[in-house]
Phi, psi and omega in degrees: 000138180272134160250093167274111196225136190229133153280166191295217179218101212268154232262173207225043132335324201171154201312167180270164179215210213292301177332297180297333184288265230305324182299308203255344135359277175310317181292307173328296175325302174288308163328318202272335209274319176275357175286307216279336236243331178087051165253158183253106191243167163222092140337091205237142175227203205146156143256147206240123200250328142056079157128160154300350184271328195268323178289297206277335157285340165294334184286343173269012155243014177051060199247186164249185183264346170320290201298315176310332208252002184269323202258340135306323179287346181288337185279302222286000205250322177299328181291306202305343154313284177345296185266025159051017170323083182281071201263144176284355210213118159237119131273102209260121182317332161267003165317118196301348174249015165268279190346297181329257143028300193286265167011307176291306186257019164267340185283332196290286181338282229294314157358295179324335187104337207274011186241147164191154199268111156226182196241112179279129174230155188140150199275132172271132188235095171279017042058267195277355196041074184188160180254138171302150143286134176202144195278180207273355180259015181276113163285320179259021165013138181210126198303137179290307199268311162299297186093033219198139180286138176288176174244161191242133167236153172213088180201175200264118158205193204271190221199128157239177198235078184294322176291359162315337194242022172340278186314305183289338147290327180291310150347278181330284179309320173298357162326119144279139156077035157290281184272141191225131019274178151354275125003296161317280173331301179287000155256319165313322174295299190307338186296275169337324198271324169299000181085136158276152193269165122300188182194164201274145178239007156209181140277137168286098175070032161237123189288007189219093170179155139321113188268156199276136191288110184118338212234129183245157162083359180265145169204152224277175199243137188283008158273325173311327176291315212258338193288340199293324181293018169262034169246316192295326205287322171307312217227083164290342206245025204051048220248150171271069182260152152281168214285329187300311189308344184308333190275019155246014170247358184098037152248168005288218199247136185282343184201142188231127188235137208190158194262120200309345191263016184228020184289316148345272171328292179274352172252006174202317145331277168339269174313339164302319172292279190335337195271354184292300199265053167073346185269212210227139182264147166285162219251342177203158189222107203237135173249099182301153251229163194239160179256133194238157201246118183074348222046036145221160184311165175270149159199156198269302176333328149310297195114006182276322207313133177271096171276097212292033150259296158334307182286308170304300207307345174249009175208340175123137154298344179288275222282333162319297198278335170325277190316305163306323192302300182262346165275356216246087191288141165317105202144293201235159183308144175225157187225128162262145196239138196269279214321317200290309190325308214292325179287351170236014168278279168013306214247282226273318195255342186286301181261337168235044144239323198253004152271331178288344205251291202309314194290334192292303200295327171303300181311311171320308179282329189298330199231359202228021171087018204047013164242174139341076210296130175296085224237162158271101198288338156333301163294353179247007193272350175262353148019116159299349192256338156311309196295314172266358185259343182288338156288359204240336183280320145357270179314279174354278193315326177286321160305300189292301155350301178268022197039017158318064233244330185284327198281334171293324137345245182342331184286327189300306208270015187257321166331300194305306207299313213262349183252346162277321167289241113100275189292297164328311188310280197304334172063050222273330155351301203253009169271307174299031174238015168269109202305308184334320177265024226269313197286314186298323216275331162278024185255278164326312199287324201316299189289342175316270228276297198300344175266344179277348192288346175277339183293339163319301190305289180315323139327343209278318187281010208249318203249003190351320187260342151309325175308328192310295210293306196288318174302348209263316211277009185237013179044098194183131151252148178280153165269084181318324196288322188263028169015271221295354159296319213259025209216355198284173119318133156094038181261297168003097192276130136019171177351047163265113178345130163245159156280193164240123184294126108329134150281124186309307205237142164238141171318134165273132161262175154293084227237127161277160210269117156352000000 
């Protein structure tokens, strides 16, 4: 099965910062979970380079805006380096293979009926690159998100005829499960309910955008530009394809994954423009919640702003992507708080999966010859901890699918809890000091060591490189090909060489900032 899965195409005013890491975080986790699942996926990020915002922060660094936007996609392609990103596909807007692509597909809409020449009036947020609603009794009007005064435009540009397409977003958007969470789906139907509007697809006499084929001083308004780069992000190698061949290239999109203040846009523009120009609507749009530090906004005015390069060198990728991954239900707004972060990395991955793996592995060696214990897998294939883990891999699977991705979190880590009661319970310490007891107690260590080699397995799309470590000290490689094997009960070989356990997690302290 093809999985197309998209971060937004985030926009490069300026370097990326947590928000973007959380986006792409996430996307990475489902991708590697549908790699590993055998789907043939393509994991497309990017940057949207674009607009007037992007032309007027280049004149303020005295850049042309081509040189801004080369040293800003660059920090995104080193960070995501940094954080082991697996995207197959970056795309970038000014790539000599998106123009074609836009171009291709303004004509066919136009082809459509769906372009006409009008005159946009209206207070303007080049911040957001879009016009406010705004009330009529304002004199200074001011962006809710920006915090920055609009500007008032009055000029001629072209239109697409989004209300044309009333019914069929409303069809659409009534889908279970297009939009996701929930919560979304009910502001967008209200949106919707309100009549679609048409809306401007370019701009006038700004020299940094794509220019409209047919039109001369218009050049496209960079969401008409940026949404088309999930279609060019397909035809990497430049191939002279047409946009229908794109769907033997992976579209539609199996998930479009975006920041909750851009939904607008992918639930409803979007699938309108496709249905113009004839092509397959993505199958979900799931928009996610935004992060705030301590329970305030982030800002550079503050002085808050989380930088995710300042955060691995200081704390790691593991214990990052945790927190975000699992305390953040997928969705909904999250606030990081460095104390709870530095406590539940402590608790979840230092004592109760990398105390469970060090101490079981000791004991294992101390008492087993330096190996494995040695069991009749007959007698262990009916386990009570077999028994809760094959529901909980269950679950595991479902979640991660439908992007439960903290609830999936939490299964893993239930896995640690029930093979840590499990061993308190049996107490194999004050059992192994009878010889008599020697077959029960390699039994016990045995199933001990086999739920963590799943908690490895089970880690992997979220934690890769812990997965590495708890799998490495247990000598077990994943079957990249055979996921859902490797995931069976009882793989753990026998009378297998142990090392003396490292510790997987090293404790976090809390380090205040100067």
């Amino acid at each position: 099965m093809k999985f197309t899965i998209t971060t937004p195409l985030y926009y490069v005013n300026d370097k990326p910062h947590l928000g973007s890491l959380y986006t792409t975080l996430a996307c990475d986790t489902i991708s590697r979970f549908h790699r590993l699942e055998g789907n043939e996926v393509i994991f497309i990020t990017g940057v949207d380079e674009h607009g007037q915002k992007i032309l007027r922060t280049a004149e303020s660094k005295n850049l042309t805006p081509k040189e801004h936007c080369d040293i800003i996609c660059t920090k995104y392609k080193e960070l995501w380096h940094l954080w082991d990103i697996s995207y197959d596909r970056f795309v970038r807007t000014t790539d000599n293979l998106h123009k074609p692509i836009v171009e291709s597909f303004f004509k066919i809409v136009e082809a459509s009926g769906d372009i006409y020449i009008g005159r946009q009036q209206g207070w303007y947020c080049v911040g957001c690159e879009e016009y406010k609603d705004v009330e009529s009794n304002s004199e200074e009007p001011i962006c809710p998100i920006h915090n920055r005064k609009l500007e008032w435009r009055d000029e001629e540009n072209l239109f697409f005829r989004l209300s044309k397409y009333q019914s069929q977003i409303e069809q659409l958007i009534s889908k279970e499960g297009f939009i996701l969470p929930k919560s979304r789906k009910n502001e967008i139907e209200n949106f919707v309910k309100k009549g679609l509007r048409d809306f401007s697809i370019s701009r006038v006499d700004l020299p940094w955008g794509i220019e409209v084929p047919g039109y001369k001083q218009h050049t496209f308004y960079v969401w008409f530009d940026a949404l088309i780069g999930y279609l060019s992000a397909l035809n990497p190698s430049g191939e002279n394809i047409t946009l229908n061949q794109l769907k033997s290239h992976g579209w539609p999109a199996s998930v479009h994954v975006i920041g909750k203040d851009i939904l607008r846009f992918h639930a409803v523009y979007w699938p309108a423009m496709l249905i113009s120009a004839g092509l397959p609507l993505p199958a979900q749009v799931f928009g996610h919640g935004f992060l705030t530090r301590e329970g305030q906004k982030m800002g550079k005015s503050l002085g808050n702003v989380l930088d995710p390069n300042e955060l691995y060198h200081k704390y790691g990728q593991d214990a990052v992507r945790w927190y975000l991954l699992k305390d953040f239900q997928f969705g909904h707004d999250g606030d990081f708080q460095e104390q709870r972060f530095v406590e539940l990395i402590n608790n979840d991955l230092s004592n109760t999966i990398g105390n469970l793996l060090n101490r079981t592995i000791s004991m294992s060696i101390k008492w087993f010859n330096n190996q494995t214990p040695t069991i009749n897998h007959e007698e262990i294939a009916y386990h009570p901890l077999n028994e809760q883990l094959s529901k909980i891999i269950d679950e595991y699977r479902t979640t991660m699918s439908t992007l439960q991705i903290s609830r999936s979190a939490e299964l893993i880590l239930n896995i640690a809890t029930l093979a840590n009661i499990y061993l308190n319970e049996k107490e194999p310490w004050a059992k192994i000091k009878d010889k008599a007891n020697a077959n029960e107690v390699a039994k016990d260590i045995y199933c001990v060591l086999e739920a963590t080699r799943i908690v490895g397995v089970m880690l992997n799309p979220l934690l890769p490189q812990l997965s590495h470590r708890i799998l490495a000290q247990l000598n077990f490689v994943i079957d990249d090909t055979h996921w859902t094997q490797s995931l069976r009960w009882g793989l753990l070989r026998t009378k297998e060489q142990l090392s003396k356990p490292i510790p997987v997690m090293q404790k976090l302290e809390l380090q205040n900032e100067s």
